[in-house]
C-alpha positions, -999 to 999 in steps of 0.1 A, spaced: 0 0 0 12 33 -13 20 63 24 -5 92 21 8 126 16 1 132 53 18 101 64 49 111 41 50 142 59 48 132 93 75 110 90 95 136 69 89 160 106 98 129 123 135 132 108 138 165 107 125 180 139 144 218 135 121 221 109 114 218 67 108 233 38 96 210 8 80 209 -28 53 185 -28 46 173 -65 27 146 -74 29 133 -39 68 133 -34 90 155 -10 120 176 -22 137 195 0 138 230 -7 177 241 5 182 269 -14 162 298 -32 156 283 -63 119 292 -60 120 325 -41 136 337 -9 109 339 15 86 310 32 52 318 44 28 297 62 -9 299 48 -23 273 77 -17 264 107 -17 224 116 -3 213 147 -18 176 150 -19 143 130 -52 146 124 -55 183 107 -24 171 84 -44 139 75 -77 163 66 -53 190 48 -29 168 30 -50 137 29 -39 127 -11 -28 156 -33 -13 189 -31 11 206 -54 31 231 -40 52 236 -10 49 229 26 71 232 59 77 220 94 84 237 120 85 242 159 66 271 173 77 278 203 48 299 217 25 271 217 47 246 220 35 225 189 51 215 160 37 224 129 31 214 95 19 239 72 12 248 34 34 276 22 37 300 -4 73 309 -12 80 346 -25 112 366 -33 100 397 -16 99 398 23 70 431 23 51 406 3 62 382 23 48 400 57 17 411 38 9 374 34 17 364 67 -1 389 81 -31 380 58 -31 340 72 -25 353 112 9 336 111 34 357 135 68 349 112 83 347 78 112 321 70 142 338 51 154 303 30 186 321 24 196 328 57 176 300 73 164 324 100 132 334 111 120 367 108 90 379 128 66 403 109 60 433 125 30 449 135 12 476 111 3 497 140 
């Protein structure tokens, strides 16, 4: 029996727990380790349980998702993501999905997004 999506990615977070950035296509993982497709990584959900990856991944996606451990509510994660070359674009979509930080795939830092007002 062929893994899931989901169960692909959990065990692709399982490996690497400080956190991931891949190209899902056609239900296989590349890594994303430099910025090939843009600069910036920017979370458009919010999954933090098996589950919500099994109902948001469950067979196909194209595009790129990431893993990562957020601190604040002590949760790993495992989102979609848009990747983008310009970080106010970046912000502006972070700020559009309620996410609090930006991932800067050249430096492999986080960035948080600051606050309009």
């Amino acid at each position: 029996m062929k893994k899931s999506l989901a169960d692909k990615l959990l065990e692709y977070a399982d490996k690497n727990p400080d956190g991931f950035t891949v190209k899902v296509s056609d239900r296989k993982l590349t890594p994303v380790t430099n910025t090939k497709y843009g600069r910036y990584a920017v979370s458009t959900t919010h999954i933090t349980s098996a589950s919500q990856v099994r109902d948001n991944f469950y067979n196909w996606y194209n595009g790129f998702a990431g893993g990562w451990y957020d601190k604040e509510d002590d949760k790993y994660c495992i989102d979609k993501s848009l990747i983008v070359d310009d970080k106010k674009r970046a912000f502006q979509i972070g700020r559009t999905y309620g996410q609090k930080y930006i991932f800067d795939l050249k430096k492999m830092i986080e960035i948080k997004i600051p606050k309009l007002f």
